[in-house]
N, C-alpha and C positions, 0 to 999 in steps of 0.2 A: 403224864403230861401229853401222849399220843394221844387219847383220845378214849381208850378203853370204856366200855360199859362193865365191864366184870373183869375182877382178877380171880384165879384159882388155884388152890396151891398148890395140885399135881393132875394130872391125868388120871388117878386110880389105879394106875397098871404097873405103878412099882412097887419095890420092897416094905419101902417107906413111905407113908402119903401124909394126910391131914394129919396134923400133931398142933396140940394146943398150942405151945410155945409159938412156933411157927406163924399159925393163924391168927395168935393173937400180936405178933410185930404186925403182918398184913393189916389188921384189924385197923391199929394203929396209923397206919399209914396213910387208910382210907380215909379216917380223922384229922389228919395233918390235910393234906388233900381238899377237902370239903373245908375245911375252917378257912385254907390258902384261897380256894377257888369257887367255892360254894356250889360245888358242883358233885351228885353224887355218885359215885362207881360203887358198883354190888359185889359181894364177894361169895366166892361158893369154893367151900372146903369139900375134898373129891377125895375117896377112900378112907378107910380106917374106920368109918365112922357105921357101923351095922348093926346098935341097937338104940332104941328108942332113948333111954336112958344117956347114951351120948350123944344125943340132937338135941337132946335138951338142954344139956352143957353148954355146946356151941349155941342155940338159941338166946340164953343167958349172956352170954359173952357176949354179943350181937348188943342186946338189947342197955347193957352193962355200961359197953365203949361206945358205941352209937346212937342208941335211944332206939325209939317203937318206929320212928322213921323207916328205920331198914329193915321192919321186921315185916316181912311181904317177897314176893316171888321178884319182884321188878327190883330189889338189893339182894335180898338172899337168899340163895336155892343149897340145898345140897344134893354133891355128886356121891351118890354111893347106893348103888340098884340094892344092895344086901340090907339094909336100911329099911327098906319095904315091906318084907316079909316078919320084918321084926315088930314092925307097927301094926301089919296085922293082927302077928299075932297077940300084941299086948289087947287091941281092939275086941280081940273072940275071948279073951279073958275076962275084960272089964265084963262084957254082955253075958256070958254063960258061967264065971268062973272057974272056967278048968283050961288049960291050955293046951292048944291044939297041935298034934303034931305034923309035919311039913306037908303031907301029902293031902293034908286038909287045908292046907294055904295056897291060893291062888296062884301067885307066883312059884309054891313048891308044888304042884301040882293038878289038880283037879279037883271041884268042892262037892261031894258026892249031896245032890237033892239042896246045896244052897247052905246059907248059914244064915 
């Protein structure tokens, strides 16, 4: 009711961060909120979340409890840098299939001649 554009469910920098359960009350909320106020606040679940295969989850959920509305950077981001690398590397699998080890991922290192 302050005014927020985005809620998030931790900093990243704890023990414990993003968890379904959790995000998906938030989610909820966000739902209650917009139906109350018609007004919509974006959510970005922050850690835990460091492979492709769980942003898709959380995308699902999103898309599930909110609809295609929130499914964009201006509602939904996620907070999780480790995330990245993992999307790489699913991406140099899809194109070459064989998967890349760290030193050949951008963020894990240096990309010898490009990929």
């Amino acid at each position: 009711m302050a005014g927020s554009d985005f809620i998030k469910t931790s900093t990243g920098k704890e023990t414990e961060n993003a968890t379904l359960p959790v995000s998906l009350t938030m989610i909820r909320a966000l739902r209650e909120f917009h139906d109350a106020t018609d007004i919509k606040v974006g959510f970005k679940p922050a850690g835990g979340i460091s492979t492709a295969k769980d942003a898709v989850v959380y995308l699902s959920m999103i898309k599930e409890e909110l609809g295609d509305d929130w499914l964009n950077n201006d509602y939904f981001r996620f907070g999780a840098s480790s995330l990245l690398m993992d999307v790489e590397r699913q991406l140099y699998h899809h194109a070459t299939g064989e998967y890349a080890s760290d030193h050949y991922m951008p963020m894990g290192g240096s990309v010898p001649g490009g990929y």
